[in-house]
N, C-alpha and C positions, 0 to 999 in steps of 0.2 A: 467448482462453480457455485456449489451453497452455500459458501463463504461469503462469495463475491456478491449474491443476489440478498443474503440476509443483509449486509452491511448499504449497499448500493440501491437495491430498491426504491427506497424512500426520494431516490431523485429522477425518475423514472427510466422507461426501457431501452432510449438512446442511448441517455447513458451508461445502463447499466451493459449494453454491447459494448460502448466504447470500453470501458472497465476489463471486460473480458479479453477484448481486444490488446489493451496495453497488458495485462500481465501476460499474455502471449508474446507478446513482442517484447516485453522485458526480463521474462524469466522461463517463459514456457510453463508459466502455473507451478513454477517449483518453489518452495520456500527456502530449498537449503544455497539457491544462489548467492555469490557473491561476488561485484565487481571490483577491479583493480583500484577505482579512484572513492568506496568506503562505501558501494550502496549493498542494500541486502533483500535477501527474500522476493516475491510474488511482487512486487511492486516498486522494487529497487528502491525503497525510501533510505533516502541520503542521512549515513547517521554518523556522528552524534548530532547533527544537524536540527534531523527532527526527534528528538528527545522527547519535546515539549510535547509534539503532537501524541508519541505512546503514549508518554502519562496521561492526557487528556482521554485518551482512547481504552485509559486502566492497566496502563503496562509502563508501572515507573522502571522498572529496571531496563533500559531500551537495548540493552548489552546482552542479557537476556533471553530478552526479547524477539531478539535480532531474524531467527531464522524460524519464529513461531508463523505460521500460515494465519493464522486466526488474528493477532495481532497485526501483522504487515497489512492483511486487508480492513480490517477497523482502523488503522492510524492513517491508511491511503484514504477512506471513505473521508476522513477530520479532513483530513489536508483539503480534500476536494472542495469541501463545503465551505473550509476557506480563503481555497487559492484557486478554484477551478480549476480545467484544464494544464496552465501554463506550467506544472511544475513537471509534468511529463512530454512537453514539446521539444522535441531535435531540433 
């Protein structure tokens, strides 16, 4: 949850439940998940999909990267700020 509050803070407390909220519902806060259709970590960020968003978030090797905790929640925080919500809606 340090993770989740250093990177997610910055948009404030709603969000930062919703945040906690969805890596619960997406991984159970685990980083070493991985689903069938290529998502990974704390945040199921769809990869190689989101590539761009690692690097931007200092983790060019996204491959890597894949199952680092620390990364999944910094590249989900990018994503956020420029997708909002909708990339983890059912």
């Amino acid at each position: 949850m340090n993770l989740i509050h250093e990177h997610w803070d910055r948009f404030g407390p709603e969000v930062v439940e919703w945040a906690i909220g969805i890596a619960w519902r997406e991984s159970n806060c685990r980083p070493d998940v991985a689903s069938p259709t290529g998502c990974y970590s704390i945040f199921q960020m769809a990869l190689p999909l989101h590539k761009g968003i690692y690097a931007a978030a200092g983790y060019p090797d996204w491959y890597a990267a894949r199952y680092d905790a620390r990364a999944s929640v910094a590249a989900a925080a990018l994503l956020y700020a420029s997708s909002g919500s909708s990339p983890w809606r059912l």
